[in-house]
N, C-alpha and C positions, 0 to 999 in steps of 0.2 A: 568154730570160733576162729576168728582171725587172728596170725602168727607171726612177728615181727621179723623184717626181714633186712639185709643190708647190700646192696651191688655195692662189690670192688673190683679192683682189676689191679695186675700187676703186672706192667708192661705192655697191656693191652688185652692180658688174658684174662678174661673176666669171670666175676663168681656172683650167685648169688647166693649170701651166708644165712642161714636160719636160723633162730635162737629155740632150741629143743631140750633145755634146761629146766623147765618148766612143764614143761608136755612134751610126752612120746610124740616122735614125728619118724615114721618108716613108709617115705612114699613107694607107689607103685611106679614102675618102669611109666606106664604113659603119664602118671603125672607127673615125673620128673622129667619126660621129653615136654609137655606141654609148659612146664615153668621155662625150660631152657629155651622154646621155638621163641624165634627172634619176633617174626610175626604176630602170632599171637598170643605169644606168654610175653613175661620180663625179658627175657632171650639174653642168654650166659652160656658160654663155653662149659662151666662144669656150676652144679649144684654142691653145697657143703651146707655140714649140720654141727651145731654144738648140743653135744648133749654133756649129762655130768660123768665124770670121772673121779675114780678111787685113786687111780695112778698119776695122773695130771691134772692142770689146770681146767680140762676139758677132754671130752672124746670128743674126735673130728671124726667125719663121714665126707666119703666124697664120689659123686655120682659124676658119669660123663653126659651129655648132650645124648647119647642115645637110651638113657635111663640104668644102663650099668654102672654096679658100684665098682669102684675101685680102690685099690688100697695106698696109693699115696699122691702129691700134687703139691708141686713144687712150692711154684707161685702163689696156692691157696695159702699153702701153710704158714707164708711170711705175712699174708691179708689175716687169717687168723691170730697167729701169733701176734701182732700190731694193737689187733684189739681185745685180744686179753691181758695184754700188758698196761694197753689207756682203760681199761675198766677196772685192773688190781695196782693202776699208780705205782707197776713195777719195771725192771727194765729186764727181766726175762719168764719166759712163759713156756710148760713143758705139754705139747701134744699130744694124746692118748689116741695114737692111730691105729687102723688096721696094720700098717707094715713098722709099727714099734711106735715107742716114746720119741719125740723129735723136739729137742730145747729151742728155741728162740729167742734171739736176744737184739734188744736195739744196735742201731748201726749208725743212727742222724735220724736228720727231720723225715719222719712216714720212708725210715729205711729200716732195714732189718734183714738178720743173717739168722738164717736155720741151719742146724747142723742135720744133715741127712743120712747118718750115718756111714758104715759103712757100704759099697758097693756088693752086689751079689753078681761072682764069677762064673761059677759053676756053672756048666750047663744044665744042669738042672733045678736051678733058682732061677734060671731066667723066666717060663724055660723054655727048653727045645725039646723037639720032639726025638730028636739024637742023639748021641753024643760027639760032641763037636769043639775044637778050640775056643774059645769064645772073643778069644785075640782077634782073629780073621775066619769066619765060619764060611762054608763050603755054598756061596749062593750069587748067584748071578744073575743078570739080567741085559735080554739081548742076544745076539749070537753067541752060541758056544765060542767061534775063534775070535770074536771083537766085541765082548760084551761092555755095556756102555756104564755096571758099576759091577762090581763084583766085592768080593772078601770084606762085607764089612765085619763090624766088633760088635757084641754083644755085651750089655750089661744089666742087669738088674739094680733100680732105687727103689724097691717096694711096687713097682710096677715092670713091664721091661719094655725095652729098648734094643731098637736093631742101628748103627749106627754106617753110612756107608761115606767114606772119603769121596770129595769130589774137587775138583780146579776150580769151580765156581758154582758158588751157592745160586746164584742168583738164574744162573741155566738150568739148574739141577730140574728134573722131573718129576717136582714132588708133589702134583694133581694126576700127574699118568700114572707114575710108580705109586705113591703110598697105600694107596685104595688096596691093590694087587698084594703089596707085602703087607699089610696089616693082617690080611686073612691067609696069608700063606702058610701051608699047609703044617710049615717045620717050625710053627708058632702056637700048641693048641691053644694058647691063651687070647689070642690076636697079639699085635706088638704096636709100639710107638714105631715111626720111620723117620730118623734124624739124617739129614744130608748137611754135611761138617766139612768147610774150606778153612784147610789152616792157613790165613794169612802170615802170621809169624809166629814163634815160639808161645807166646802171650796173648795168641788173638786168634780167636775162632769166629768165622763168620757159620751162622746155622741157623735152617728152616727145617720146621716141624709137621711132618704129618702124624696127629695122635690120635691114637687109638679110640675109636668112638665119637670123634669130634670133627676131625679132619683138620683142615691146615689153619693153624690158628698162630697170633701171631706173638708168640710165647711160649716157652715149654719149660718152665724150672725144671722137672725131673731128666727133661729131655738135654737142657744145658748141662748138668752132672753129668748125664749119661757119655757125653759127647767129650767131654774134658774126659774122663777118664780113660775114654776108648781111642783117644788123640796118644793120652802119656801114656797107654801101655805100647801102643805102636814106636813111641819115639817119637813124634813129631811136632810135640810141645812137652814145656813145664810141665809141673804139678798143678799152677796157678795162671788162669788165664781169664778173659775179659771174654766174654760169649756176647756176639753181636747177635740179635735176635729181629726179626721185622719191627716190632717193638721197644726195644731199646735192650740197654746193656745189663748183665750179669757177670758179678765176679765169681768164679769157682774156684776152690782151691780141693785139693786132694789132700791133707794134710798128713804127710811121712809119720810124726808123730806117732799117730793111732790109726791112720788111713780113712779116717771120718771123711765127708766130704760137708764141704760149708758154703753156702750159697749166699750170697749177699746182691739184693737190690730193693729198688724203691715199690711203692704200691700207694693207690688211691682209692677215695671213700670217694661211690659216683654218687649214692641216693639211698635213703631209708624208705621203707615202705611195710605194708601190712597182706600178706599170704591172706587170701578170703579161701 
C-alpha cells in the first residue's frame, strides 16, 4: 500500500517525514538508502517515522542517508515538532525518541525551539573508545610537531559529536578530514565532525561533517554540540547564534537545568505517497 509522506528541511537539512501511525513502517537499510539517494529516490539527508507513542505526542525514528538508525536529529525534530503541533492546534508537542522525550515548543511563524536536553560528558556516553577528557581529547591531525587541528571537545546530544576549533570555518578540511574522523578508531560508534570558528562570544560560525551523511548544510545536534564544547573551553557564552552553510540557529545551554534549547526556522517542501 502506499504511505504518506512529507519532505521538510530545516535550514537546508532535509527530511523525508513518514506517517507510521497507522501501519508499522521498519525499513531495511537499502530501502532507506534508496528513498534518501537524491538520484533515484526522493533524496533527503535523513529519513524519520512517526509512529504512536504512550509517552508522547509521537515516537520519532530517524535514519541517516546511509540506512542507519540513529538516536537523535536536531533539525528533524523542530520539522517534526511543527507538525504535530499544526495537527493537535497546539503550541507545544513532546517527542518519544530513542535518546529521550524532547518537548517542542512554537517560536514564530514555521519557528520552533526544542529542548535537547541535557548534554552527554562523560566519555563514555559519547562514546570513546578510552578514557579521555572530553574538554580537549588527545587527537590530532597532521604532523606530530605542526598538526593542522588537534584537542578538539567531545560531546554527546543522543548521538555524538567530535568538535575541533578552527580560525576559519570556511578553510577548515571538512571533505579531507571528516570522512577519516567519522570512522576513527577512538569512535566505535562512528562520530559527527564539527569544525567551529568562534567569531565572537555570541557567534559560532560551523560546518558539519555527519555521520552517515556527509557534509550537509545543517546540523541541529551538531549546532548544540558545538556551543557547548565552545562554553566549556571558555570561548563563548552559554548562548549563541550558530552560523550554518544554511542559515542560523540560536543555542542556549541554559545554567538553570543545563538543558540545551535550539531555536530556528523549518520548511514544508512537498507531500507525497511512499509506493
Amino acid at each position: 500500500m502506499s504511505r504518506p509522506f512529507l519532505k521538510m528541511n530545516g535550514l537546508g537539512n532535509d527530511f523525508v517525514v513518514v506517517e507510521a501511525r497507522t501501519a508499522p513502517f521498519d525499513p531495511s537499510q537499502d530501502e532507506v538508502r534508496k528513498i534518501c539517494d537524491r538520484t533515484a529516490g526522493i533524496g533527503c539527508d535523513q529519513l524519520v517515522s512517526l509512529e504512536r507513542s504512550a509517552k508522547g505526542d509521537a515516537r520519532v525514528r530517524f535514519w541517516n542517508a546511509d540506512g542507519d538508525e540513529v538516536g537523535a536529529c536536531g533539525n528533524a525534530s523542530r520539522c517534526v515538532g511543527w507538525l504535530l503541533m499544526e495537527a493537535g492546534g497546539t503550541d507545544t508537542a513532546v517527542l518519544d525518541t530513542r535518546g529521550g522525550l524532547l518537548r517542542a515548543t512554537r517560536a514564530g511563524d514555521h519557528r520552533v525551539s526544542v529542548d535537547m536536553g541535557e548534554p552527554r560528558l562523560a566519555w563514555t556516553e559519547i562514546p570513546l573508545a578510552e578514557d579521555m577528557d572530553t574538554k580537549g581529547i588527545e587527537l590530532q591531525v597532521g604532523p606530530i610537531d605542526a598538526p593542522i587541528l588537534h584537542t578538539p571537545g567531545c560531546v554527546s546530544m543522543g548521538n555524538p559529536h567530535v568538535v575541533f576549533f578552527v580560525p576559519d570555518a570556511e578553510l577548515a578540511p571538512v571533505r579531507e578530514v571528516g570522512p577519516m574522523i567519522e570512522h576513527h578508531h577512538l569512535f566505535p560508534e562512528g562520530v559527527n565532525v564539527g569544525f567551529a570558528q568562534v567569531k565572537a562570544r555570541d557567534r559560532i560560525r560551523l560546518k558539519v561533517w555527519e555521520r552517515g551523511t556527509g557534509l550537509t548544510r545543517a546540523c541541529g545536534t551538531g549546532a548544540c554540540a558545538a556551543l557547548v564544547a565552545c562554553a566549556r573551553r571558555g570561548l563563548t557564552d552559554r548562548k549563541a547564534t550558530l552560523e550554518l552553510d544554511g542559515g542560523e540557529l540560536t543555542i542556549e545551554w541554559r545554567e538553570s537545568d543545563g538543558h540545551v534549547i535550539m531555536t530556528g526556522p523549518l520548511e514544508l517542501e512537498f507531500t507525497g505517497n511512499l509506493p
